[in-house]
N, C-alpha and C positions, 0 to 999 in steps of 0.2 A: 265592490261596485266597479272601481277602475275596470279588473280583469274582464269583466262582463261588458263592458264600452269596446274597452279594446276587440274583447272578438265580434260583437256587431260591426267595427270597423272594419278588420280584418275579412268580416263576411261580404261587404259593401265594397270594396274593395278587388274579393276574389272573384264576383258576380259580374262587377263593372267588366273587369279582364275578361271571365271568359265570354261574355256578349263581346266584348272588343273582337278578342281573336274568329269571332266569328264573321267579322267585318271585313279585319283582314288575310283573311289565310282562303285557297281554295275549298268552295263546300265537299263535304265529305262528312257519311251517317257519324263518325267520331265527332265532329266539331259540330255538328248540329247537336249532338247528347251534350256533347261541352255546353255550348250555349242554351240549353234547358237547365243543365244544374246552375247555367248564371240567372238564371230568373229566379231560381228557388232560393240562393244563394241570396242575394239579393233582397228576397221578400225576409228570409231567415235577418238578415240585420238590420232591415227596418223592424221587426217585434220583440225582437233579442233582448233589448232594454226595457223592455216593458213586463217581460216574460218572466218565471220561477225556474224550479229545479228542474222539471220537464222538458223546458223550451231548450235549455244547455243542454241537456241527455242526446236530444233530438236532432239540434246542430253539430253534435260530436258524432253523432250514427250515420247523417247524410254528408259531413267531411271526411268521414272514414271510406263511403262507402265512393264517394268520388273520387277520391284518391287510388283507392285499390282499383278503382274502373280503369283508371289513367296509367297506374303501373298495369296492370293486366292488360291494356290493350299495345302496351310497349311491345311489352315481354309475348304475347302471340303475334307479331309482327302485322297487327294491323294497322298501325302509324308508327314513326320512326320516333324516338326519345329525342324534344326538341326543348328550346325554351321555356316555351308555355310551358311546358309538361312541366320540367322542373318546378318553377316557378307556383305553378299552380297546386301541386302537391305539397312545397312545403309551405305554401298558404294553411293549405288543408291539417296538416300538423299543429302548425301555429295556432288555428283555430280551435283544435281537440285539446291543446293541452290551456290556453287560459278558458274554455268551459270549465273545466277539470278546477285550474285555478279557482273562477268565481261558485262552482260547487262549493269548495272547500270555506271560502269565504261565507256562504248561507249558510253552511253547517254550523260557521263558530257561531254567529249571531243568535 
């Protein structure tokens, strides 16, 4: 159950930031897609706790999938590898692996 707290946290957390960076950093389509996955992000750790095996599955496939959005849009040089970036990706990690965690924890129960 902790592992499961922690990545709603973690999500609550990533979502807060990237609505932040959208506050503060020049608007550009990258930081407005940031700040959409903080809204989802966001909603993902408000139900997290509430949620089964699905809800983790689901929060590891949309941190994956914004992570590699973030490394990919480094790597075609449509914004330059910055803080956030970092920052936000190894959120994104953090998150995929205590799902993965609190999976394994539903499995033993």
């Amino acid at each position: 159950m902790i592992a499961k707290l922690v990545a709603a946290a973690l999500l609550l957390v990533n979502g807060a930031l990237h609505i932040a960076e959208y506050a503060l950093v020049p608007p550009s389509l990258p930081v407005m897609i940031t700040a959409g996955f903080g809204a989802v992000y966001g909603a993902l750790g408000l139900i997290l706790p509430f949620g089964g095996r699905r809800l983790l599955v689901i929060a590891q496939v949309i941190s994956a999938i914004g992570g590699f959005m973030a490394v990919s849009s480094v790597w075609q040089d449509l914004q330059p590898m910055t803080f956030w970036i970092a920052g936000f990706v190894m959120l994104d990690l953090a998150v995929i692996w205590f799902c993965a965690w609190a999976k394994a924890e539903l499995a033993a129960e």
